[in-house]
N, C-alpha and C positions, 0 to 999 in steps of 0.2 A: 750492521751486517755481520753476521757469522759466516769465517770462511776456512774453508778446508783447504789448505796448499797441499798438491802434490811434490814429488821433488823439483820435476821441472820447471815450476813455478818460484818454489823456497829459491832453489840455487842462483836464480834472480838474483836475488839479495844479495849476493856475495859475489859475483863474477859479473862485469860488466858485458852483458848480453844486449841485442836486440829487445826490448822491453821492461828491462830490468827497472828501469825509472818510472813506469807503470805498477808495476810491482811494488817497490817501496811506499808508493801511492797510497795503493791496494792496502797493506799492511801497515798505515799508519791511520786510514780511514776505516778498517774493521773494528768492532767492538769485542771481539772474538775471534784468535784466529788458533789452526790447529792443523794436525797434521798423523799420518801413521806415525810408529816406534821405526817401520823400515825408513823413512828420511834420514835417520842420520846416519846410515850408514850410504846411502845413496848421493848425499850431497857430498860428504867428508871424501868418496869417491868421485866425485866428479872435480870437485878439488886436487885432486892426486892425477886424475885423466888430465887436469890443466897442465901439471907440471910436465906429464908424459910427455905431452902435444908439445911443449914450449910456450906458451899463451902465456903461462906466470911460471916467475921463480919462484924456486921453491920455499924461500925467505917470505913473500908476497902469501904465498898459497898458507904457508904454517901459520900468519897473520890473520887471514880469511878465517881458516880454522879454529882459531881462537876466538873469535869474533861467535862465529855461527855458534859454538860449543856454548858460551857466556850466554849466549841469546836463547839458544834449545830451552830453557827453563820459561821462558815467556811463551811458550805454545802450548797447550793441550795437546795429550800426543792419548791416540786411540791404540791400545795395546794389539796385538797381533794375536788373535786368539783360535781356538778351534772353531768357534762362531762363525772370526772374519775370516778364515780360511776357507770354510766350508760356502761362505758365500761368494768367497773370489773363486774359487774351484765355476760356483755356476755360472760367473759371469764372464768368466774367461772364455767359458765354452760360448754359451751364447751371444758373448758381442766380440767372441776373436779378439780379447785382449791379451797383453802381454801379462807375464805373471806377478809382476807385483805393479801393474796400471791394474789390475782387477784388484789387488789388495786394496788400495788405495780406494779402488770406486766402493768395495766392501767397504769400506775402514769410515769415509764418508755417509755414507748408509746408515751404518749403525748410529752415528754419531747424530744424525738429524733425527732419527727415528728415537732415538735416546734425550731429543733436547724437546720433540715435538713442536721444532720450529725449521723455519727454511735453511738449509746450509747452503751456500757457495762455490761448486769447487771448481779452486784455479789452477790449470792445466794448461800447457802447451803441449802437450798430445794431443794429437788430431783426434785417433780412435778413442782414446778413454771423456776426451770433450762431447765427442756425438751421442757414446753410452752413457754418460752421466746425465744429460737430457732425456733420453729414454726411460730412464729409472727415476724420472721425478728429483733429479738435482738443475738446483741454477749452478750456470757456468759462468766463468770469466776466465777471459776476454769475451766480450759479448760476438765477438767472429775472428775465426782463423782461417788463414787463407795459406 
């Protein structure tokens, strides 16, 4: 299985969430896995929002950080191009996403149309889970509730 993580997904990995243990699943049963160039700066933030919140120290969090940073080289990251902008531009509009969940549904896009095989992408975004069925991507989690 090829599969596309959005951030919501990746940041799994790293912060003990609601499905995270899913996740790691997920990413140890792909044959392929990838992601946009915006993830790292989305997750390394959302790392930093942990600290905000108090959820981890910030000892823990610069750990996490490390971790994610060593690991980035094991992803396929699909660059941020005038391409995949011009296609989050349309998809934003048309399925009311936020602007880098359209990046991402672009950035998956390209990347299955580029491999001419099925890609995967794992989201816990409700709105970019519904749109990326619409545009001919498989989802995971097979339902969000």
């Amino acid at each position: 299985m090829i599969v596309y993580f959005d951030s919501s997904a990746l940041v799994k990995r790293y912060l003990a969430e609601a499905d995270s243990a899913q996740v790691r699943t997920l990413l140890a049963e792909a044959v392929i896995t990838g992601t946009s160039l915006i993830s790292r700066a989305e997750v390394s933030a959302a790392l930093a929002k942990a600290v905000r919140m108090n959820w981890l120290t910030r000892d823990l969090a610069g750990q996490l950080l490390r971790v994610f940073r060593a690991q980035w080289a094991d992803l396929i990251t699909v660059d941020v191009t005038e391409a995949v902008v011009a296609q989050a531009d349309s998809l934003a509009w048309e399925y009311g996403l936020r602007g880098y969940d359209a990046v991402h549904l672009a950035s998956a896009l390209l990347w299955q149309n580029g491999l001419s095989e099925t890609v995967t992408l794992a989201t816990f975004d409700k709105q970019l889970w519904a749109a990326a069925q619409l545009v001919g991507l498989e989802v995971w989690p097979g339902a969000l509730v």
